[in-house]
C-alpha positions in Angstrom: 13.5 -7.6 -4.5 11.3 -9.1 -2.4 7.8 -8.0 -1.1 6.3 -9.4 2.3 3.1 -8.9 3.5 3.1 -7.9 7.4 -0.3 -7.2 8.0 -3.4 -6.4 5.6 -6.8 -5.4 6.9 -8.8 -2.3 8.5 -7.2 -3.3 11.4 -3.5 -2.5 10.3 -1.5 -2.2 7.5 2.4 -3.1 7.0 4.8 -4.4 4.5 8.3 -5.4 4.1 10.7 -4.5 1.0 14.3 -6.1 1.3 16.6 -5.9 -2.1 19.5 -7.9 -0.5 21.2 -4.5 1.1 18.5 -2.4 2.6 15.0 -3.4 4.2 12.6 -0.8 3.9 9.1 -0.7 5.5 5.7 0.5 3.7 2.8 1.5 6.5 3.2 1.3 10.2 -0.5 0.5 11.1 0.1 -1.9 14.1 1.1 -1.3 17.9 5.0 -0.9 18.0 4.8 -4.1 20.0 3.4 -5.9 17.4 4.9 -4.7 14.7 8.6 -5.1 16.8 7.8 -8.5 16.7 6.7 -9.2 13.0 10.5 -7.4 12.3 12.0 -9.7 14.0 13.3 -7.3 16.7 14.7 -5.7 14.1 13.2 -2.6 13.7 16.5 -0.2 13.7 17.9 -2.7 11.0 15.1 -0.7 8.5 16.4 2.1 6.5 13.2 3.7 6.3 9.1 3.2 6.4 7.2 5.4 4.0 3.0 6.1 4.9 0.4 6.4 2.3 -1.8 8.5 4.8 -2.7 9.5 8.5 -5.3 6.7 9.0 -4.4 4.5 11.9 -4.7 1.8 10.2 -1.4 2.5 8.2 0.3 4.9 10.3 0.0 4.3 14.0 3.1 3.2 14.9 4.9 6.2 13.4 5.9 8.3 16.2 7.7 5.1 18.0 9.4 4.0 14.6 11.0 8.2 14.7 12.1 7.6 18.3 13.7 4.4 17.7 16.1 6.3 15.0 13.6 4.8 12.0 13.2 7.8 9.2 9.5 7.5 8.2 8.1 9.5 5.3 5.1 11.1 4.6 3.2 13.9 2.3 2.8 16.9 3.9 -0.6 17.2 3.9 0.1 13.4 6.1 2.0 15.1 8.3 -0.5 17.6 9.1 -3.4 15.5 9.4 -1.0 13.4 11.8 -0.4 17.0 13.4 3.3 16.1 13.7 6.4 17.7 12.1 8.8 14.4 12.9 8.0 12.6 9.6 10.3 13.5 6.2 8.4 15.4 4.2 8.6 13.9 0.8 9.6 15.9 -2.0 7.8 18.1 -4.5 8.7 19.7 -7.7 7.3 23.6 -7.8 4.6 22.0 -9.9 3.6 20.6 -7.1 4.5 16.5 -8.6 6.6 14.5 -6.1 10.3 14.1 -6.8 12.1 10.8 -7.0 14.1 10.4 -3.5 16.5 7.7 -2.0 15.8 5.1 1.0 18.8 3.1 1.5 19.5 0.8 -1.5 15.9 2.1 -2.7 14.7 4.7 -5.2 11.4 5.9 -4.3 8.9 8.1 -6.3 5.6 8.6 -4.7 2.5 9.2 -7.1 -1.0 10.3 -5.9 -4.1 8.1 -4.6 -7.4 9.0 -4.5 -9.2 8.6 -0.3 -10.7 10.2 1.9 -7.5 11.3 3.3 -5.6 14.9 3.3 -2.9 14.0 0.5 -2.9 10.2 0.1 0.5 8.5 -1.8 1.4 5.6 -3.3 4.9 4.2 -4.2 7.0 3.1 -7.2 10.0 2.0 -5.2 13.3 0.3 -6.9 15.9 -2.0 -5.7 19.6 -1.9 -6.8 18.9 -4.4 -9.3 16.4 -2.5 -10.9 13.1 -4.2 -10.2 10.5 -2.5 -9.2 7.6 -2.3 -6.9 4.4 -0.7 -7.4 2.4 -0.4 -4.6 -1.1 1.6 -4.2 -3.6 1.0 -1.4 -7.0 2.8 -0.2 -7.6 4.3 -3.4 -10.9 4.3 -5.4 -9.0 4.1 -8.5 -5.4 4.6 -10.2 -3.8 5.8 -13.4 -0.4 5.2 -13.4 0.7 2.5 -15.7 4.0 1.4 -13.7 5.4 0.2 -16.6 8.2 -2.8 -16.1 7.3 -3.1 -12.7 8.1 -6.6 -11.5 5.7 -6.5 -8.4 2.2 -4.9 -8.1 0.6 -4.7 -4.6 -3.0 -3.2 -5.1 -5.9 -2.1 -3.4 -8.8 -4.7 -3.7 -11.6 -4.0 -0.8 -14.7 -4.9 -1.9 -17.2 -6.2 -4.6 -20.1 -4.0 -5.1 -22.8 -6.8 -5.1 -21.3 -8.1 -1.9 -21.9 -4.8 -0.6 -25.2 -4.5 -1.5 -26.3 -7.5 0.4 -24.2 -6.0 3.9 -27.2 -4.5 5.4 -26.1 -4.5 8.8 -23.4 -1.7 7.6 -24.3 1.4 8.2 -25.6 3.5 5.4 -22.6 6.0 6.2 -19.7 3.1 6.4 -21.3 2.0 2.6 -21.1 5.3 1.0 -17.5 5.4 2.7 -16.3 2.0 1.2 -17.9 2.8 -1.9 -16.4 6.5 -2.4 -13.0 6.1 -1.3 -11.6 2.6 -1.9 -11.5 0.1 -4.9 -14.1 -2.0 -6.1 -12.9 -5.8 -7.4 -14.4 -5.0 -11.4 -12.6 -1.2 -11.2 -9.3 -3.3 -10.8 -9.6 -5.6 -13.1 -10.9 -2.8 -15.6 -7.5 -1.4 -14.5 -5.5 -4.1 -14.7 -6.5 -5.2 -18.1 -4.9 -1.8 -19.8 -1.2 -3.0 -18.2 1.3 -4.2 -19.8 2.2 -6.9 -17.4 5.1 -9.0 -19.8 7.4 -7.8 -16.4 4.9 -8.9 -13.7 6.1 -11.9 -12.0 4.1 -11.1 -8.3 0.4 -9.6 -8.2 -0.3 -8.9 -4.7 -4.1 -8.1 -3.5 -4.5 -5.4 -0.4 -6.5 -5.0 1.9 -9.5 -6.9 1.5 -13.1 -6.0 3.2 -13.7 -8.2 6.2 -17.3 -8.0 5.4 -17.5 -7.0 1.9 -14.6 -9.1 -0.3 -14.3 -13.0 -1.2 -10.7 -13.8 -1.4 -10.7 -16.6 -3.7 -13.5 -15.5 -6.2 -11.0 -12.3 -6.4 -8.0 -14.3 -7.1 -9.9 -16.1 -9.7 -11.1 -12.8 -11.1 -8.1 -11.4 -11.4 -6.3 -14.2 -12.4 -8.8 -14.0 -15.6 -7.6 -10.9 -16.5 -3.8 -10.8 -16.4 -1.6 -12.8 -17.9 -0.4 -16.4 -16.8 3.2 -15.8 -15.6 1.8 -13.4 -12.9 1.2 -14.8 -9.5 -1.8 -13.5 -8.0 -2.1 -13.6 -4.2 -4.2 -12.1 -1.3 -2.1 -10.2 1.4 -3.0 -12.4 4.4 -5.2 -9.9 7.0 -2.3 -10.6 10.1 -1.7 -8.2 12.8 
């Protein structure tokens, strides 16, 4: 399985999966001409794109990927925050937890996030070879332990000090940031309780324009997870 980053910033979000059989695409955050060309031209070759939430950032190309024939996925509460009844609704058990479903090649089980959004996802997806993706962005936190999970792809926005010192943010944009996405020391926090021994790829999401330092994150996280894993910031793109 491979894992390609698209596009990675407030301004848009997208992400390619391919196993060898199916390609399968995670956000839709950019204009459809953009994203069009990003594919390739390809965009009716994708089996699928799956949306974490309504924020445009991640899901504005949605509509245009339906009309094109592209099934795109979403929770319902998504769907009705996106006041649309196109997307696939993804599946629940009467318990209310999501249901493993099939994309393609791809098995897909969605788990809960924690934003300021009406019912934020994330995605354990598997290829037909059995590895595994984890991917989780916009959260303030996680705690799912993805075990044997080949690739991690994580929300990583900010560091709290940086933050501090951006006083030209609005008071209302910090408590935002700080509320409803993940701080560099809550993932490493996280990531030190993982058993990584199947982590080959450790991809970083979405980092702050104003509030991150990709390389002093890298290096932070590279301190706390083992040395086989590759540790790499999704370039911003778009």
């Amino acid at each position: 399985m491979t894992f390609t980053s698209l596009a990675s910033s407030s301004a848009g979000n997208a992400y390619l999966v391919e196993d060898g059989e199916s390609r399968l695409l995670i956000e839709c955050g950019l204009p459809f001409r953009r994203l069009r060309k990003l594919l390739g031209f390809d965009v009716t070759g994708l089996r699928g794109c799956l949306i974490t939430h309504e924020h445009k950032d991640h899901a504005r190309s949605f509509l245009e990927l339906i009309r094109s024939g592209v099934p795109v996925w979403a929770s319902e509460g998504t769907a009705e925050a996106l006041e649309s009844e196109l997307p696939e609704i993804l599946p629940v058990r009467e318990d209310g937890d999501y249901l493993p479903f099939r994309v393609g090649t791809f098995s897909v089980l969605p788990f809960r996030t924690w934003h300021d959004a009406k019912e934020p996802v994330g995605y354990l997806v598997r290829g037909t070879d059995g590895d595994k993706l984890a991917f989780a962005t916009d959260t303030v936190n996680l705690e799912y332990r993805f075990p044997g999970a080949g690739i991690l792809a994580v929300e990583c926005n900010y560091a709290a000090d940086i933050l501090v010192r951006s006083t030209r943010l609005p008071e209302k944009v910090r408590e935002r940031i700080t509320n409803s996405h993940m701080e560099i020391s809550t993932l490493c926090g996280y990531l030190q309780g993982l058993d990584l021994s199947a982590c080959r790829e450790l991809w970083l999401l979405h980092l702050s324009d104003a509030c991150s330092d990709e390389g002093r994150f890298i290096r932070a996280v590279r301190g706390c997870v083992p040395g086989h894993v590759a540790v790499r910031a999704c370039p911003k793109g778009g």
